[in-house]
N, C-alpha and C positions, 0 to 999 in steps of 0.2 A: 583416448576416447574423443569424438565427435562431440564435444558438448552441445553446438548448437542444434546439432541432431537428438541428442537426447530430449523425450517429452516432459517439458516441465511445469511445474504449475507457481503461479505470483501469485500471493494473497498482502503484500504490501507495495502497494505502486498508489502512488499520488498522481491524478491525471494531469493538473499541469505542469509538476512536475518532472514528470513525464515525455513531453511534450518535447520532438529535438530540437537542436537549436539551429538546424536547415528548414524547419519548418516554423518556428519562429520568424526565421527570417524573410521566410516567404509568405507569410501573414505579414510581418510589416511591411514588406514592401508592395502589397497591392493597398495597403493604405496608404501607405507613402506616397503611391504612383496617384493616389486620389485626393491624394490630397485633407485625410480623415486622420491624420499621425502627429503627436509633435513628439511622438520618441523617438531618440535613437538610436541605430541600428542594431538588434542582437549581438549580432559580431565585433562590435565596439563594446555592446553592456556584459556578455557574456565572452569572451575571447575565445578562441578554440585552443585547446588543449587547458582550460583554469577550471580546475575543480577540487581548489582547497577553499572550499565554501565552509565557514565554521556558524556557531548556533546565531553567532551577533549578526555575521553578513547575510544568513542564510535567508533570514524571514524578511528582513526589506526588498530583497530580490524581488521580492512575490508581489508585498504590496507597494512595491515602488515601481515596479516594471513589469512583469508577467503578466498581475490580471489586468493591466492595461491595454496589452495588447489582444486580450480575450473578452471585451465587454459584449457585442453584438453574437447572435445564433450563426450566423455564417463562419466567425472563425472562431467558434467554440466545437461548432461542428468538424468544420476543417481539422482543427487541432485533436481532438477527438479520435477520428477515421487512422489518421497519421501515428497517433499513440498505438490502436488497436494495428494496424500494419507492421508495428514494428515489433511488438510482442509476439504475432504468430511472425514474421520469420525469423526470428532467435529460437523457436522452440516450443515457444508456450501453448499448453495446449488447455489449460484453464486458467482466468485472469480475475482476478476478484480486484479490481480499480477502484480507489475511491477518492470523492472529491466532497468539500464543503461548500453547500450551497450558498451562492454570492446574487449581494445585490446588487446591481452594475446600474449602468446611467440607461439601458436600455432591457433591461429583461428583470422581472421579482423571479424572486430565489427558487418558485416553483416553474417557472417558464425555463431559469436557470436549468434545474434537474432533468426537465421532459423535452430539454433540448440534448445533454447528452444522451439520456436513455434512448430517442430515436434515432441520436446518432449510431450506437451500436449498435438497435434492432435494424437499422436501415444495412451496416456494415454486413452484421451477420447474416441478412438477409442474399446481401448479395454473395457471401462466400459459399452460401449452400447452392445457388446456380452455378458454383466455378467446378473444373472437373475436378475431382481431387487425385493425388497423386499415387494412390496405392490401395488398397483394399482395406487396410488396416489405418490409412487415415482417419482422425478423428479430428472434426472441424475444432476451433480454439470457440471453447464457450468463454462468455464474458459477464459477469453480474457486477454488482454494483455497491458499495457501499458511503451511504451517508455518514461525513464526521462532523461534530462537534464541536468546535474553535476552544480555547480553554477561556478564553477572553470575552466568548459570549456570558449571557445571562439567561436566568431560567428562562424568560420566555423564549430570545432567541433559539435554544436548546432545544423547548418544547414544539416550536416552529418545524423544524429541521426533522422529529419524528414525525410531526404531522403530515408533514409532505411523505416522507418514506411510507407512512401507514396510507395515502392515499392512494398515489402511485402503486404500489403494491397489489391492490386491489382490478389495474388492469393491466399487470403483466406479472411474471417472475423475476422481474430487473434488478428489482433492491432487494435486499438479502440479511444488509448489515449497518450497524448504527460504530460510530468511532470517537473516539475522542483523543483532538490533537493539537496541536498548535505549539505557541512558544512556552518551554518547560517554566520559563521562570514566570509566568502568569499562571494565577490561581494557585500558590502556594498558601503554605497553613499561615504564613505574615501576611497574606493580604489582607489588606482592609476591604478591599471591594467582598472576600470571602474567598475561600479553597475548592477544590475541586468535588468535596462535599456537596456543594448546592447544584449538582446535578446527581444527586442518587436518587430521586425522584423518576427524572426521565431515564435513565438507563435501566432502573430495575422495572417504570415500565413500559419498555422496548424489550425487556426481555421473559416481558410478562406476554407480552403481544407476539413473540415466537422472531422475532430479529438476532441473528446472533451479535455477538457485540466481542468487540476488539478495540482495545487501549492502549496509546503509547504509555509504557511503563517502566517508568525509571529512567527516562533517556538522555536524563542530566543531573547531577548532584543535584541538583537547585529541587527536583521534583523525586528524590529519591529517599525524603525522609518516612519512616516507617508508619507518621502518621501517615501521609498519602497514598502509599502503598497500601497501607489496611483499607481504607476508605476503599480503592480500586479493587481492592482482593473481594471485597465488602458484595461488588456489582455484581458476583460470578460472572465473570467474564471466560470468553469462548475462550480468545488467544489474547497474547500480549504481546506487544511492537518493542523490540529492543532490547529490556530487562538489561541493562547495562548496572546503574548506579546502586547494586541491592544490598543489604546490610545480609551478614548468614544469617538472622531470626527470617527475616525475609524473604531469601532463596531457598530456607529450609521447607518456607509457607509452599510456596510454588512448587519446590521437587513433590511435598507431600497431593498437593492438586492435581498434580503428573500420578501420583502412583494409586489414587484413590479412584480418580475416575478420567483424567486424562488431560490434557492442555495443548492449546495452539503456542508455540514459541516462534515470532515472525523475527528474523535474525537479520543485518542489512550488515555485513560485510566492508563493503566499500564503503559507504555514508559515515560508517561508528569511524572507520579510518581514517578519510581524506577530511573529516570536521572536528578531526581530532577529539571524539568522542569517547578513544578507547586510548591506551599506554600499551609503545611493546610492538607496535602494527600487526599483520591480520595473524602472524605465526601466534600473539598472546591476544585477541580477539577470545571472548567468551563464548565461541562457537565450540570451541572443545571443551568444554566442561557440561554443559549441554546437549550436544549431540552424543544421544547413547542413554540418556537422562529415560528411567522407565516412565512411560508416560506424558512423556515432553513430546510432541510432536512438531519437530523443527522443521518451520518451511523457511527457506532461505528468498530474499527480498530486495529485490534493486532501490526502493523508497522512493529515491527520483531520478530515474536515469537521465533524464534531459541537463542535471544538475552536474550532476557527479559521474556521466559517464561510463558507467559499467552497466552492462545488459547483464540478463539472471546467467546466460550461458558462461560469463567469464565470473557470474558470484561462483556455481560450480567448477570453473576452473580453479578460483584461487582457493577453495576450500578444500580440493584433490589435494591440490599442490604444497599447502603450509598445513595439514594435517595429516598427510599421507594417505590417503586413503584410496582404494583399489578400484577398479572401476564396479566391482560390485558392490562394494559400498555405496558409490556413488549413485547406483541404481536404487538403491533401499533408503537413503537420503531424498531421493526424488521422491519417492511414495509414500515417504512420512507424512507429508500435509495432509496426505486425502480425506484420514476421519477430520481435519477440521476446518473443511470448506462448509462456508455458508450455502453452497448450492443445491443440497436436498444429496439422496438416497442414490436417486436413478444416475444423475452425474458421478458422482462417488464410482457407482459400478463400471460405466463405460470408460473412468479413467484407470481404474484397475485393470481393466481388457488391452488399454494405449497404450499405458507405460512398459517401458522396460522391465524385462525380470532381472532380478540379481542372478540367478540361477545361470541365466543366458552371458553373461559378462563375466566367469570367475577365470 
């Protein structure tokens, strides 16, 4: 099977995450050439071919280098355009991206957001002038989802809706509220408080018709059952990883599956190469989940720019260490669709794009 030809849908992509690290480089170095830079170079911080990035190295990455290189609108945007280029040509043919609004030395957190947002509506805009290649082409739609830091505090939290609820109001961009960050922040020992003290904002964000998606359980540290209840607590659409679950726990979730349904965003390579998971991807919890009634597993690069794997080789390696037939592989791809944050009308013209299993046995 063609995977990159197969049409696929990302509902777990961190944008600057995301973000390659040719393009990286090429953002620092028009800084560098201006003399606006004292970091150095990508290809010395990030090496080509390292991506055994674990949970300790993973998040200094970001706030020691990344959003450094990303403070100003020109190359949030640049970065941005380059992310969206690279997810339609792998495949994808709907993109739910989401990024925590940041306060930088030159932009507030809502100049932040409506600098991506017009980066894609700029991007999409130009890919509907380009010719498309087939009659059955269907452009990569893109929305948007706002997350949550687990490190923030109510107000920060409350902020972060506020913008999505504004924003909202003059396009269909944002769609979705997330909560994420570093697992070992905001446990039931903190003193600062648990991840508790945001059920407030998220029940309402989802009182306000936001869907909402949670990393959950994606490290021991955040996989005790009170945290988990607390999260099960928010009704939540989908959940990011589901790695660390006790069975009272997993039993909680298959039952949310078979009662009325759930988004399961599964990352593959990331649980892998961060040593996240025991066994590598052949003992990955993708199989015991896929097939799960009422699980609807969408499979998730998290941060390709990081870890190197595009969605079309998460679909490779999940043929290949679970066997599965290329019509599976099709019926795998169309699982996400009932739980995209993108409305009704998207839902049906990605039913029309996608491959049939039928077509593939």
């Amino acid at each position: 099977m063609d995977f990159k030809a197969l049409p696929k849908i990302e509902l777990h992509a961190h944008l600057t995450g995301s973000v390659s690290r040719q393009t990286l480089h090429d953002i620092w170095a028009t800084k560098h050439a201006a003399g606006t830079t004292t970091l150095d170079d990508p290809s010395i911080v990030m090496p080509a071919g390292k991506h055994d990035y674990n949970l300790q190295t993973f998040f200094p990455l970001f706030s020691s280098y990344i959003y450094g290189l990303l403070p100003d609108a020109a190359s949030l945007t640049r970065a941005t355009r380059s992310v969206l280029d690279d997810f339609a040509a792998d495949g994808v043919r709907y993109l739910e991206l989401r990024t925590t609004p940041r306060r930088t030395t030159e932009m507030t957190k809502e100049v932040y957001v409506r600098t991506v947002v017009a980066a894609i509506q700029a991007w999409e805009a130009d890919q509907t002038t380009s010719p498309t290649t087939g009659s059955s082409a269907l452009r990569m739609h893109t929305r948007l989802i706002l997350s949550i830091d687990r490190r923030d505090a109510p107000p920060e939290a409350h902020e972060v809706l506020r913008i999505a609820d504004l924003l909202r109001r003059e396009s269909d961009m944002i769609v979705g509220i997330d909560l994420c960050g570093d697992p070992a922040k905001r446990t039931p020992s903190d003193p600062r408080g648990s991840v508790a003290i945001f059920t407030d904002v998220f029940r309402e964000a989802k009182a306000m018709g936001f869907g909402v998606t949670v990393h959950f359980a994606e490290a021991e540290v955040s996989g005790t059952e009170e945290e988990l209840g607390v999260l099960l607590g928010w009704q939540p659409d989908r959940l990011g990883h589901v790695i660390c679950l006790s069975p009272a726990v997993k039993e909680a979730v298959k039952r949310r599956g078979r009662e009325g349904g759930i988004g399961l965003e599964l990352c593959l390579s990331c649980n892998v190469q961060a040593k996240m998971v025991e066994g590598g991807f052949g003992a990955h919890h993708f199989g015991e989940w896929w097939g799960a009634e009422g699980c609807h597993v969408s499979l998730g690069t998290d941060d390709v720019g990081v870890f190197g794997s595009p969605l079309s080789n998460e679909y490779r390696l999940a043929a290949e260490h679970f066997n599965l037939s290329n019509a599976q592989v099709c019926e795998l791809a169309l699982q996400p669709i009932p739980s995209i944050f993108g409305g009704e009308a998207i839902q049906a013209q990605l039913r029309e794009a996608m491959w049939k299993p039928e077509d593939h046995r």
